[in-house]
PyMOL Python script that loads the backbone (N, CA, C, O; Angstrom):
from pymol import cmd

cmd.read_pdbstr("""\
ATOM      1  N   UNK A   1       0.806  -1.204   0.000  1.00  0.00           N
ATOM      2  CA  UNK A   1       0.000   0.000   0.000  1.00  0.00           C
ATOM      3  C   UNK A   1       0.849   1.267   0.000  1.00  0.00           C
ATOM      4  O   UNK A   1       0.241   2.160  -0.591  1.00  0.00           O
ATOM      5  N   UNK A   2       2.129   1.691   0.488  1.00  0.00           N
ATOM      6  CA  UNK A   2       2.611   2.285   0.310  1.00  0.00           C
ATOM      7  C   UNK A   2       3.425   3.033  -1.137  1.00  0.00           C
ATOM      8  O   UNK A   2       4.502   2.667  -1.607  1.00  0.00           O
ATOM      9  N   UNK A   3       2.578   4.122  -1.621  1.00  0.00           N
ATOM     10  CA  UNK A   3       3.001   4.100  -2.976  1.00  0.00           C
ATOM     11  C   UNK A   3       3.100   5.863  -3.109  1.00  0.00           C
ATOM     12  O   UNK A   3       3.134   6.273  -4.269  1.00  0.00           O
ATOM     13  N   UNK A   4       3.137   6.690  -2.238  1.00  0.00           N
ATOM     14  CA  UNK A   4       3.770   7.990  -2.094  1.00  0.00           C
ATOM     15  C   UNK A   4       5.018   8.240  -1.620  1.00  0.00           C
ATOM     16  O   UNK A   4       5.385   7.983  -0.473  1.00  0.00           O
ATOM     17  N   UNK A   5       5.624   8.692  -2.400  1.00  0.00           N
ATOM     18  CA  UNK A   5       7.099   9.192  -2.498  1.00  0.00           C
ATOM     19  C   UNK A   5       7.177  10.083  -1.592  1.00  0.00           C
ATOM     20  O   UNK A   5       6.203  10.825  -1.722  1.00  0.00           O
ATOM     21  N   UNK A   6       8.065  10.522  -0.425  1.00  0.00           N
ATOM     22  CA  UNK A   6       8.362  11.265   0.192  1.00  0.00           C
ATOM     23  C   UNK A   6       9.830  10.831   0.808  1.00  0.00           C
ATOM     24  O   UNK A   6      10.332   9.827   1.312  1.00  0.00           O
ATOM     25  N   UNK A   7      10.269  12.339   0.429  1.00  0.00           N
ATOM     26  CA  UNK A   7      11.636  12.918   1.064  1.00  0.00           C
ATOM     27  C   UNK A   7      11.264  14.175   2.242  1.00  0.00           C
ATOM     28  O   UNK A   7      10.380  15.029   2.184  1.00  0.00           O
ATOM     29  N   UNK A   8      12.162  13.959   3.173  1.00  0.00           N
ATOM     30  CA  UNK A   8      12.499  14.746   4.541  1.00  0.00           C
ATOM     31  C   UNK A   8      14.050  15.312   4.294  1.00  0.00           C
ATOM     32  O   UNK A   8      15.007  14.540   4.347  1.00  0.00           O
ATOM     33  N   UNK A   9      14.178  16.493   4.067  1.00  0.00           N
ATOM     34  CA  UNK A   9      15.185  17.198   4.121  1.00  0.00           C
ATOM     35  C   UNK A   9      15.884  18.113   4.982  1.00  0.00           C
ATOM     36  O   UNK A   9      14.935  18.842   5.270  1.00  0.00           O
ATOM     37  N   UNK A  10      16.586  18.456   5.421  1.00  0.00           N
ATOM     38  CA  UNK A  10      16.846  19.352   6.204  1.00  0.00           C
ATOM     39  C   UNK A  10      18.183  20.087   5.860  1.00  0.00           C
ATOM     40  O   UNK A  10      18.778  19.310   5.112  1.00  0.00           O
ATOM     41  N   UNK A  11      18.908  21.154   6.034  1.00  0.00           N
ATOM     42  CA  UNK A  11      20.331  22.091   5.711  1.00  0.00           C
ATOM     43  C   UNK A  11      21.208  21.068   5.810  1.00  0.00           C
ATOM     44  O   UNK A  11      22.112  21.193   4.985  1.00  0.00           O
ATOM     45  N   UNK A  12      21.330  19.857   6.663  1.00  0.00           N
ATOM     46  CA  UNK A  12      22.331  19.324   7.435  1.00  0.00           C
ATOM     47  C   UNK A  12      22.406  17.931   5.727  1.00  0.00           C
ATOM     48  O   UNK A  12      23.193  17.699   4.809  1.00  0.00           O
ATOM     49  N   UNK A  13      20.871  17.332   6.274  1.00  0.00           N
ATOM     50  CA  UNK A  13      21.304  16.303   4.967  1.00  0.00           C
ATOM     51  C   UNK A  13      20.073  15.340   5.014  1.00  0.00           C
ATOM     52  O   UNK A  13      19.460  14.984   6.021  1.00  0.00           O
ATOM     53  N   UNK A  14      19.845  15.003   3.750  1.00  0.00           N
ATOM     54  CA  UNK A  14      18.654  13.831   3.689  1.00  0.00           C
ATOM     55  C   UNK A  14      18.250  13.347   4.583  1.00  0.00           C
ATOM     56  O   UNK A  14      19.208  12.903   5.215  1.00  0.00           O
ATOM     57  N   UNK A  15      16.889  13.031   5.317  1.00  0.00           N
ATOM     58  CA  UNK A  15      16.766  12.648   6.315  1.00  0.00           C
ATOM     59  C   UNK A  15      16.013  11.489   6.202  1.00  0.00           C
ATOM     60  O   UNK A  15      16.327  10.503   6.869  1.00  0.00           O
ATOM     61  N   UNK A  16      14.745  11.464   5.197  1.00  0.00           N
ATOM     62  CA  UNK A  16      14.527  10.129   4.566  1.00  0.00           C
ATOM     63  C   UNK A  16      14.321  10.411   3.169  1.00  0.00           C
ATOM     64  O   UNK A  16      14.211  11.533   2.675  1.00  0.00           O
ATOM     65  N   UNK A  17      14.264   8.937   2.372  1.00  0.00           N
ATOM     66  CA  UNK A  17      13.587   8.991   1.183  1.00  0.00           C
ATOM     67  C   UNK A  17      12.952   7.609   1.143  1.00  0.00           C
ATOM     68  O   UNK A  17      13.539   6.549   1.361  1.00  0.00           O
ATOM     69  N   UNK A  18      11.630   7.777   0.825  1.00  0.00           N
ATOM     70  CA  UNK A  18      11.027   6.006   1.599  1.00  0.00           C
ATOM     71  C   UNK A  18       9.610   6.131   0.246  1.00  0.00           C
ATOM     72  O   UNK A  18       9.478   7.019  -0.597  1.00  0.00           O
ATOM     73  N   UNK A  19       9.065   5.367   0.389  1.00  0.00           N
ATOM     74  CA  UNK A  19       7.683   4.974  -0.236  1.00  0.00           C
ATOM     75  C   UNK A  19       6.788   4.576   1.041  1.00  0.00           C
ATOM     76  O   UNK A  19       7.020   3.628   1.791  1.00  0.00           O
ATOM     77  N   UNK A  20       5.473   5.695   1.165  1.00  0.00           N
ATOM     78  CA  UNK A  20       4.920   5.610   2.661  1.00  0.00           C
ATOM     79  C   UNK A  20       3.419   5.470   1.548  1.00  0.00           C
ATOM     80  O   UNK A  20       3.252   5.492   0.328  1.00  0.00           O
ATOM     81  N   UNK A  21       2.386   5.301   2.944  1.00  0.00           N
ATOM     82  CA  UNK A  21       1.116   5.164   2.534  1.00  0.00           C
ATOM     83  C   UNK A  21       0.775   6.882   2.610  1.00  0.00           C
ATOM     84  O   UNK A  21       0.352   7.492   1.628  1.00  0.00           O
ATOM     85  N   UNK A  22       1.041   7.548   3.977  1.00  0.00           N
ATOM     86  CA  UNK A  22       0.072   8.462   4.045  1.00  0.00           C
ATOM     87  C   UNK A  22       1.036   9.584   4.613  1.00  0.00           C
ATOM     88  O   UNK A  22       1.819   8.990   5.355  1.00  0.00           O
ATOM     89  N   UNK A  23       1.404  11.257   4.599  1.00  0.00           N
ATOM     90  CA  UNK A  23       2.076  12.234   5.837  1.00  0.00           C
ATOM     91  C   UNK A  23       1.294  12.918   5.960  1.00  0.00           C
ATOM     92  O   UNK A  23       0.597  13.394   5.063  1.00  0.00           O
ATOM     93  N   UNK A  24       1.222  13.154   7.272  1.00  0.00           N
ATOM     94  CA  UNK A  24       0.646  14.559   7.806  1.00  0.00           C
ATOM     95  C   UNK A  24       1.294  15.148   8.274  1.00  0.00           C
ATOM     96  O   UNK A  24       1.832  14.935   9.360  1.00  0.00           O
ATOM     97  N   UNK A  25       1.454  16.320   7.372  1.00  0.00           N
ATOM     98  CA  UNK A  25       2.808  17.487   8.085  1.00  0.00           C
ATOM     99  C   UNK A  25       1.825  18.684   8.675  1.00  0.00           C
ATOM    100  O   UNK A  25       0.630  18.788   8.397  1.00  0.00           O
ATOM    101  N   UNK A  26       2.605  19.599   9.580  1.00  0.00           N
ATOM    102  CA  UNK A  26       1.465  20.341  10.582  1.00  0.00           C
ATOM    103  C   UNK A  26       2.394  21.921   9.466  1.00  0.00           C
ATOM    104  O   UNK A  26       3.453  22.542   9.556  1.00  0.00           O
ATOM    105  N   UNK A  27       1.144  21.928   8.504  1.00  0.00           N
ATOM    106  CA  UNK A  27       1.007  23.297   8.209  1.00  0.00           C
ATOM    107  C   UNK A  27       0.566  24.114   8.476  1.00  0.00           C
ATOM    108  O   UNK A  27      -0.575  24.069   8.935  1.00  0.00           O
ATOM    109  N   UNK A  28       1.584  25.882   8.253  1.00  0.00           N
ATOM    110  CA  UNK A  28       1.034  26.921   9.399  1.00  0.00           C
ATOM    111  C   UNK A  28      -0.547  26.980   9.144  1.00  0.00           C
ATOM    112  O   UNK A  28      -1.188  27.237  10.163  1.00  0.00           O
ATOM    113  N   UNK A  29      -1.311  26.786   7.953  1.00  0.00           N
ATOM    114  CA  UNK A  29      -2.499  27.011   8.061  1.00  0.00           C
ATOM    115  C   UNK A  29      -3.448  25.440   8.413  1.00  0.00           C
ATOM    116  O   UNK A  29      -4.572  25.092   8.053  1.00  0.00           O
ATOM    117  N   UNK A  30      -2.581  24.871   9.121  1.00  0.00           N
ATOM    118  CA  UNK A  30      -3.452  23.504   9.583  1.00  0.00           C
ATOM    119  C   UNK A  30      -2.924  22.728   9.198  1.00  0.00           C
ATOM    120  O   UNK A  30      -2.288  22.818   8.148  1.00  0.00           O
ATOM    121  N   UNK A  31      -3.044  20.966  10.401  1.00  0.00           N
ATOM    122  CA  UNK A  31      -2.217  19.664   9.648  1.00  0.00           C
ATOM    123  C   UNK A  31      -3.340  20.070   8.157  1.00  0.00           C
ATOM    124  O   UNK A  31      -4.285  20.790   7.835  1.00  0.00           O
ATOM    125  N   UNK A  32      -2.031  18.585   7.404  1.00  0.00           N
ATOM    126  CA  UNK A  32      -2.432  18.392   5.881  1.00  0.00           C
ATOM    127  C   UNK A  32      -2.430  16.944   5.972  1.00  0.00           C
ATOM    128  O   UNK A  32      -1.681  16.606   6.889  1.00  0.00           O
ATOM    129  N   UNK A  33      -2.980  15.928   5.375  1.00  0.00           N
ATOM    130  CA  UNK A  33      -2.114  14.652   4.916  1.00  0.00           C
ATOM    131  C   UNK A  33      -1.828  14.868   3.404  1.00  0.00           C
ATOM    132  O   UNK A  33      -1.995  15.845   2.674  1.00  0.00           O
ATOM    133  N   UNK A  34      -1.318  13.560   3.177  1.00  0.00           N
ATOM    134  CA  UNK A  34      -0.832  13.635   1.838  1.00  0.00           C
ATOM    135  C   UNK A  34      -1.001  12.189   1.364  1.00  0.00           C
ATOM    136  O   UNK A  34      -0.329  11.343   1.955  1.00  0.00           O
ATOM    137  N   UNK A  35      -1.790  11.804   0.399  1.00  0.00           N
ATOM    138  CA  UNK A  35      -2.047  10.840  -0.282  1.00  0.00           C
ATOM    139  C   UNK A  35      -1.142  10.443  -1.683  1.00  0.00           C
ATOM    140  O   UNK A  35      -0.912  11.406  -2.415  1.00  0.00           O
ATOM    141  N   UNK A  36      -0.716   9.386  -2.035  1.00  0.00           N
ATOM    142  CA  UNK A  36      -0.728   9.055  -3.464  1.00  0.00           C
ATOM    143  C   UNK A  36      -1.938   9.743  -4.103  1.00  0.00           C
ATOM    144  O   UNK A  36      -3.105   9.583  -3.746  1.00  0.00           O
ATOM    145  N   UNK A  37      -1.411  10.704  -5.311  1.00  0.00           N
ATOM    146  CA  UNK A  37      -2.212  11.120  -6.298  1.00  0.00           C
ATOM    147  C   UNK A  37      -2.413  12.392  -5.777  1.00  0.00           C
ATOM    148  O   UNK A  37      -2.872  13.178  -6.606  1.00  0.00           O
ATOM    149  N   UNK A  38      -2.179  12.933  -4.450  1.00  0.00           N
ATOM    150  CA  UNK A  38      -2.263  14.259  -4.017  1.00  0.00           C
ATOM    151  C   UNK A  38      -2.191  15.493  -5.073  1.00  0.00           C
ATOM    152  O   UNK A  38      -1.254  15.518  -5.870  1.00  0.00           O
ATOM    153  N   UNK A  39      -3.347  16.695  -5.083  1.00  0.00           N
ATOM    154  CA  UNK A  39      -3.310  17.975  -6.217  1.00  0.00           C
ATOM    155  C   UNK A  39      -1.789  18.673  -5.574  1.00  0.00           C
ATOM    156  O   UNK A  39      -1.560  19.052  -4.425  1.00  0.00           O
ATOM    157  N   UNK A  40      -1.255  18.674  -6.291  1.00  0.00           N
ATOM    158  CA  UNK A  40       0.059  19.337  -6.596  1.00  0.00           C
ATOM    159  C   UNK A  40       0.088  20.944  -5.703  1.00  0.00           C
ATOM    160  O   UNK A  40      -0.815  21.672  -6.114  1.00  0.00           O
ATOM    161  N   UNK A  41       0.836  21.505  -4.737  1.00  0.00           N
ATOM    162  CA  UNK A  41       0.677  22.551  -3.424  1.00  0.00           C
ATOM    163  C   UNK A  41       1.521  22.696  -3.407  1.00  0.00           C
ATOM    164  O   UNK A  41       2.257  22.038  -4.143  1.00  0.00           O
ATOM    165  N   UNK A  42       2.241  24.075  -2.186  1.00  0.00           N
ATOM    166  CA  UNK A  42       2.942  24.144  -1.897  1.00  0.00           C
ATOM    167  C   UNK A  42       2.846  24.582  -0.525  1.00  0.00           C
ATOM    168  O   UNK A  42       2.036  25.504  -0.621  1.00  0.00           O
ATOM    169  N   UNK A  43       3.200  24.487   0.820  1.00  0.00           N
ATOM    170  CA  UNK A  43       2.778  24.967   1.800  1.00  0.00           C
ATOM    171  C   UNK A  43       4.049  25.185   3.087  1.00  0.00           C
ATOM    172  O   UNK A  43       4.749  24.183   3.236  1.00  0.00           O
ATOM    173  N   UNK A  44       4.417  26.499   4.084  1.00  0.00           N
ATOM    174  CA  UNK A  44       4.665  26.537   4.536  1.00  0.00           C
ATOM    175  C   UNK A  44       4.639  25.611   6.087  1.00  0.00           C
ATOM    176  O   UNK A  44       3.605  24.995   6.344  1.00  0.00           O
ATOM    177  N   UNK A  45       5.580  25.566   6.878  1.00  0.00           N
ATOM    178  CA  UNK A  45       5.691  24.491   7.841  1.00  0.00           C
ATOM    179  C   UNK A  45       5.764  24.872   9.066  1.00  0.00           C
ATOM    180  O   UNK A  45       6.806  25.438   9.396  1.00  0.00           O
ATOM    181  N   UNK A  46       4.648  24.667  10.131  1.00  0.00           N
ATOM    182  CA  UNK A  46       4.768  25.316  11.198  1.00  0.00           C
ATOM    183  C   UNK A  46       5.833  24.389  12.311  1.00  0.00           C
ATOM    184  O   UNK A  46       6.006  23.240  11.905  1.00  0.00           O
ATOM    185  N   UNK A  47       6.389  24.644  13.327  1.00  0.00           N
ATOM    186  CA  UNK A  47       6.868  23.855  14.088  1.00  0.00           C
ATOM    187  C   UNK A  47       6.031  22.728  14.474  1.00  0.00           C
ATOM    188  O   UNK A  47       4.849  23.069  14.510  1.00  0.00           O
ATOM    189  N   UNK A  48       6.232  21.442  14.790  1.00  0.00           N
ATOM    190  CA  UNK A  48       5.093  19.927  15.114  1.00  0.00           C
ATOM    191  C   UNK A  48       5.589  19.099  15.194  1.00  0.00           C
ATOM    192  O   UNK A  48       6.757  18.995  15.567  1.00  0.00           O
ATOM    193  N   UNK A  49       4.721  18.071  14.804  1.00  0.00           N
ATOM    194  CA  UNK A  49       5.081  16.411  14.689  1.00  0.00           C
ATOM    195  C   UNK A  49       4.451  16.281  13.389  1.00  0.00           C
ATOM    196  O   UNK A  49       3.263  16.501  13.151  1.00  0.00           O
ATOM    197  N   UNK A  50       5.462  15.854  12.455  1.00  0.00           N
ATOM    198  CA  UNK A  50       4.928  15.023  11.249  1.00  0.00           C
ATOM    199  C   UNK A  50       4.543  13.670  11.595  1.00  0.00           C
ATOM    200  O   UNK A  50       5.328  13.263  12.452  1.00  0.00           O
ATOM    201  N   UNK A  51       3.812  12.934  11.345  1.00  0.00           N
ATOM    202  CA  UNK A  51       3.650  11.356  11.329  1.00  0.00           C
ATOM    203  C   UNK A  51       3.865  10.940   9.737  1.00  0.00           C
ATOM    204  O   UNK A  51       3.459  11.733   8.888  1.00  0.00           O
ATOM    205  N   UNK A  52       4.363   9.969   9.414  1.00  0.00           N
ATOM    206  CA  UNK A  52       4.593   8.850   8.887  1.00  0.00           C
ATOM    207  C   UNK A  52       3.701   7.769   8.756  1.00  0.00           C
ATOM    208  O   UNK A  52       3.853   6.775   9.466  1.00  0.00           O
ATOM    209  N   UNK A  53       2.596   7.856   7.761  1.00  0.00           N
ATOM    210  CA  UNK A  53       1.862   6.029   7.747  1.00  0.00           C
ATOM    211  C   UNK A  53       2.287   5.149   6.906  1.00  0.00           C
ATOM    212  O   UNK A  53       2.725   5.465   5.801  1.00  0.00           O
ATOM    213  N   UNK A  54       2.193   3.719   7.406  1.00  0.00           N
ATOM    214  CA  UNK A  54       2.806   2.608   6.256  1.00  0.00           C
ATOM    215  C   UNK A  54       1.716   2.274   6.021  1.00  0.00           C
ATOM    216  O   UNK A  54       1.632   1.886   4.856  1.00  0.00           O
ATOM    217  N   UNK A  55       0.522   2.211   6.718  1.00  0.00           N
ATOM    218  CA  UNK A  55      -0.658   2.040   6.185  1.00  0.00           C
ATOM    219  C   UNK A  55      -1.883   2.925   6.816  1.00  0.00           C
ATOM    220  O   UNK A  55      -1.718   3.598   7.833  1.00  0.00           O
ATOM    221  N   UNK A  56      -2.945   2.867   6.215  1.00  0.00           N
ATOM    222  CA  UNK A  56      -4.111   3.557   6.339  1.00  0.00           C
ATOM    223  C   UNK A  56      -4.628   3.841   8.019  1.00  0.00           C
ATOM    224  O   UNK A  56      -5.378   4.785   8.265  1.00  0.00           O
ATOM    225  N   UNK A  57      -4.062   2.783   9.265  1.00  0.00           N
ATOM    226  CA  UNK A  57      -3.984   3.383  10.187  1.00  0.00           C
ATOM    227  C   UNK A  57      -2.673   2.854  11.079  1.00  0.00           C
ATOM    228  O   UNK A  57      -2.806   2.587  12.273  1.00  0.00           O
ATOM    229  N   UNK A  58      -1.536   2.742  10.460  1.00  0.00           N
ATOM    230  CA  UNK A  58      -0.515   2.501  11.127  1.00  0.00           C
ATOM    231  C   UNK A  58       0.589   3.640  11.096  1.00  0.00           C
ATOM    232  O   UNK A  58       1.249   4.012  10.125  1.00  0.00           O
ATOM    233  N   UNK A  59       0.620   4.074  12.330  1.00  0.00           N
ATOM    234  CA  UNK A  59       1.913   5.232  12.151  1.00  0.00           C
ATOM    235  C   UNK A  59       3.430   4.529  12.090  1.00  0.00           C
ATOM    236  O   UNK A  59       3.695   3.575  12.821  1.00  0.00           O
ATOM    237  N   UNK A  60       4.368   5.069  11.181  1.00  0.00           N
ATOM    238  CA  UNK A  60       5.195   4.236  11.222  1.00  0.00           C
ATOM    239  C   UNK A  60       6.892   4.789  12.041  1.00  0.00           C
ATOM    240  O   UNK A  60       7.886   4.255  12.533  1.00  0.00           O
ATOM    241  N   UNK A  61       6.375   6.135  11.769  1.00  0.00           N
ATOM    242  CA  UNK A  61       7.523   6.964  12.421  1.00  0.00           C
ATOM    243  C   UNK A  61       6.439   8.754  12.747  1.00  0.00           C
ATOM    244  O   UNK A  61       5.578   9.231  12.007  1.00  0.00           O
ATOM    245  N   UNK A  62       6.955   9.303  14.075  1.00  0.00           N
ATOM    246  CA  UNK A  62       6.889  10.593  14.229  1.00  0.00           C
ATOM    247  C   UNK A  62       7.999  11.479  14.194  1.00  0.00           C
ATOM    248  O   UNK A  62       8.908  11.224  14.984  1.00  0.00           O
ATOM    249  N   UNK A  63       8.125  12.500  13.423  1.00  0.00           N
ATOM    250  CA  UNK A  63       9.332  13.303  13.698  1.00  0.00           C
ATOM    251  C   UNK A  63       8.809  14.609  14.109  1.00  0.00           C
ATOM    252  O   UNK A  63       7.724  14.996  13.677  1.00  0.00           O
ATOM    253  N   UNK A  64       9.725  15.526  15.162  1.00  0.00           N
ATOM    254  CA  UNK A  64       9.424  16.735  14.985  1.00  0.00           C
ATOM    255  C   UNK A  64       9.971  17.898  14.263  1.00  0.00           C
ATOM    256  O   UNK A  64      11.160  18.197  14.376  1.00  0.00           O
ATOM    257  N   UNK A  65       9.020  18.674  13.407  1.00  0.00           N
ATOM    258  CA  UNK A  65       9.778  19.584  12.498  1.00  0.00           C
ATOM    259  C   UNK A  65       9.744  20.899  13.090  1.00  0.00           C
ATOM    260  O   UNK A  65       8.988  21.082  14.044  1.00  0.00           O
ATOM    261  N   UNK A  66      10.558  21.970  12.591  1.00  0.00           N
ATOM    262  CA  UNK A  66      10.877  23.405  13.023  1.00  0.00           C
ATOM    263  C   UNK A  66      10.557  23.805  11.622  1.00  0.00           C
ATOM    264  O   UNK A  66      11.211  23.211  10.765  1.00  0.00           O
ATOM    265  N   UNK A  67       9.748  24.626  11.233  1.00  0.00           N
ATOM    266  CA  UNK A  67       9.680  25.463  10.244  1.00  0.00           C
ATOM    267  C   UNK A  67      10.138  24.750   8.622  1.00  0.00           C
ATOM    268  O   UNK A  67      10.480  23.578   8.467  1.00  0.00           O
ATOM    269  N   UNK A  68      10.037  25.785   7.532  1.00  0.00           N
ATOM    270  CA  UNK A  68      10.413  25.082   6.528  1.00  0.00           C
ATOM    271  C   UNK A  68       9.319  25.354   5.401  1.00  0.00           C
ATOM    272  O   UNK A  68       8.515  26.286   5.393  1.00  0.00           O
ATOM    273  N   UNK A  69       9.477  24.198   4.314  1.00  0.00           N
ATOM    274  CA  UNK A  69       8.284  24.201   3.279  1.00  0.00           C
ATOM    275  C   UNK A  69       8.036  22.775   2.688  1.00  0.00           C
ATOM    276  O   UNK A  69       8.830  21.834   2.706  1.00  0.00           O
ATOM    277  N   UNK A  70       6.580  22.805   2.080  1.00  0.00           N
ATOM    278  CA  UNK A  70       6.329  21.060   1.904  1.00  0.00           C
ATOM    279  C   UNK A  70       5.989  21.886   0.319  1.00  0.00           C
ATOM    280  O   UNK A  70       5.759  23.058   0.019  1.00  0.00           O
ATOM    281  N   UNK A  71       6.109  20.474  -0.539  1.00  0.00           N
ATOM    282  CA  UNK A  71       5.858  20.604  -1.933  1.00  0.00           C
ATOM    283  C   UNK A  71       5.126  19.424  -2.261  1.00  0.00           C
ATOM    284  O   UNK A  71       5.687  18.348  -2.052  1.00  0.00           O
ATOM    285  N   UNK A  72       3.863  19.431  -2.782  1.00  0.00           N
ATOM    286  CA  UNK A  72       3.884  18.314  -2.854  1.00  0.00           C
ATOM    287  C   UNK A  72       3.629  18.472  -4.875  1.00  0.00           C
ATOM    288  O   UNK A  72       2.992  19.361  -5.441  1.00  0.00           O
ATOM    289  N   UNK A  73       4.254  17.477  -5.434  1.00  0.00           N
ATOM    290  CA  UNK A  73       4.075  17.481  -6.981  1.00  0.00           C
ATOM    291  C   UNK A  73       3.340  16.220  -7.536  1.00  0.00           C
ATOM    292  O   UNK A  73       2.388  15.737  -6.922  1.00  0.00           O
ATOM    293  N   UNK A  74       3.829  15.660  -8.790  1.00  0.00           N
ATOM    294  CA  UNK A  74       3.661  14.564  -9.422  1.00  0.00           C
ATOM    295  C   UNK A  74       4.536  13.681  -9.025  1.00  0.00           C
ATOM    296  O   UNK A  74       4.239  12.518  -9.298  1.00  0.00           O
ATOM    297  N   UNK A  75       5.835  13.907  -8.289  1.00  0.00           N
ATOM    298  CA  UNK A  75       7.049  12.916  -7.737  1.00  0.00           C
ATOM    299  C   UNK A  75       6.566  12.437  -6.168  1.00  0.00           C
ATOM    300  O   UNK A  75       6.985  11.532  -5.447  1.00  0.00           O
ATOM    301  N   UNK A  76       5.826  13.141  -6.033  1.00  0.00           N
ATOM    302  CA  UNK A  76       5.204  13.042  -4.471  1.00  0.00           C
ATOM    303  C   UNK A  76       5.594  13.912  -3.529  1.00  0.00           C
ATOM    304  O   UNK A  76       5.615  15.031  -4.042  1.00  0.00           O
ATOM    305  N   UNK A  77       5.980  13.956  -2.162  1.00  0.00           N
ATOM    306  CA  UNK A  77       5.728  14.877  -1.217  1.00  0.00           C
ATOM    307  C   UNK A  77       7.556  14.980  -0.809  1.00  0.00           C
ATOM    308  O   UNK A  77       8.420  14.140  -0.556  1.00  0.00           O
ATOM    309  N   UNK A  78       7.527  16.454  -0.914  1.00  0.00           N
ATOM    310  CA  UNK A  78       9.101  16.878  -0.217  1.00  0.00           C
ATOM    311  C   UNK A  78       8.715  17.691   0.671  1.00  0.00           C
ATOM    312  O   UNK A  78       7.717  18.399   0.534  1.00  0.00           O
ATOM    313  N   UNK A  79       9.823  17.684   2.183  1.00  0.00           N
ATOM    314  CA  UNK A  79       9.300  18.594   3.102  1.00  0.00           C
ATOM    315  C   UNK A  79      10.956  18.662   3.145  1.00  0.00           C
ATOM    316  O   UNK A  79      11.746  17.778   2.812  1.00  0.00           O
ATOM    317  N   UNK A  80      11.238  19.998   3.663  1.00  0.00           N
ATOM    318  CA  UNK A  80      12.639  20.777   3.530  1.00  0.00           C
ATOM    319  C   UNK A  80      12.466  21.635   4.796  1.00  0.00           C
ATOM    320  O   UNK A  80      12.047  22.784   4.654  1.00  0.00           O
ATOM    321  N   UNK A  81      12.776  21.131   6.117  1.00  0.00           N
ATOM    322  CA  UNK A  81      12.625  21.382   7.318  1.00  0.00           C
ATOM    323  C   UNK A  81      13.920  22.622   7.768  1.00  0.00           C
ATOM    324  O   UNK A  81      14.959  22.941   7.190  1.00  0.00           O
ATOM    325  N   UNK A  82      13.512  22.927   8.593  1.00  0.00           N
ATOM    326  CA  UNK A  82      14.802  24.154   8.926  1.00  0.00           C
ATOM    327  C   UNK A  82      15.402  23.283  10.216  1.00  0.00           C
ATOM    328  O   UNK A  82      16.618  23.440  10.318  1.00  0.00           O
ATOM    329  N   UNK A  83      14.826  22.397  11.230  1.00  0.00           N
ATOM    330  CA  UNK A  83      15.227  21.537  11.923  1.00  0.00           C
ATOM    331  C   UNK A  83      14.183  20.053  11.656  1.00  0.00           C
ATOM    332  O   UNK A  83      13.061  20.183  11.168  1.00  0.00           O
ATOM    333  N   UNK A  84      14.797  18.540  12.092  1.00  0.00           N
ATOM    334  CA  UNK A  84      14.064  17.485  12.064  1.00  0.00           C
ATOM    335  C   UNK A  84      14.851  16.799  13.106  1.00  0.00           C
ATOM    336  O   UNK A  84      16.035  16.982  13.391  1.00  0.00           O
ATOM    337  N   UNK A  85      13.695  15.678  13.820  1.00  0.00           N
ATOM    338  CA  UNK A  85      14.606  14.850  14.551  1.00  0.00           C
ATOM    339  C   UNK A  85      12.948  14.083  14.579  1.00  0.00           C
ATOM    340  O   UNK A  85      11.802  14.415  14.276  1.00  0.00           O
ATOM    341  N   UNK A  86      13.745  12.717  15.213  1.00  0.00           N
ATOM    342  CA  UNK A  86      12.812  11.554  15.551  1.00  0.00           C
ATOM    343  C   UNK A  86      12.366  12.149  16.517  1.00  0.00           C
ATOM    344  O   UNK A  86      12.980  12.984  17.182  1.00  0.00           O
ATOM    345  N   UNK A  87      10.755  11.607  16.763  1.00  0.00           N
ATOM    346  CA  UNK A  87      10.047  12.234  18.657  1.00  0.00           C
ATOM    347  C   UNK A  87       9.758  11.496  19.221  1.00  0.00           C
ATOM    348  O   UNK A  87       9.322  11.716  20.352  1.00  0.00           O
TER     349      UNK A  87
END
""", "prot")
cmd.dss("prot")
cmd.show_as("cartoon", "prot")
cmd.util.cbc("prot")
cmd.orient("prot")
């Protein structure tokens, strides 16, 4: 089930690049998730907890982010954090 592309970036260095089911990153204007097939955005990043799903209700990792920007395209979802760490 996992078939959205997402990279976690940060200044320092790649933090993941994986094939997930589902992210919810906490954008300044409200969490988001992000699906395979997601309309193409771009959105600023408030400080939070991203989650990670491998499936439809399994979290597979939480990280917390500091600021930043999410993109999400046709390649799938990039988030380019100003800080990241596991929570």
């Amino acid at each position: 089930m996992a078939d959205l592309h997402f990279e976690l970036v940060t200044p320092e260095k790649l933090l993941r690049s994986e094939e997930v089911y589902m992210v919810v990153v906490p954008g300044t204007e409200g969490d988001f998730g992000v699906l395979a097939g997601h309309a193409p955005f771009m959105s600023t990043v408030r400080t939070g907890e991203l989650a990670i799903y491998s499936g439809p209700t399994t979290v597979a990792a939480r990280i917390h982010v500091e600021g930043g920007f999410a993109e999400v395209n046709e390649r799938g979802l990039t988030v380019l954090a100003e800080k990241a760490e596991e929570a």
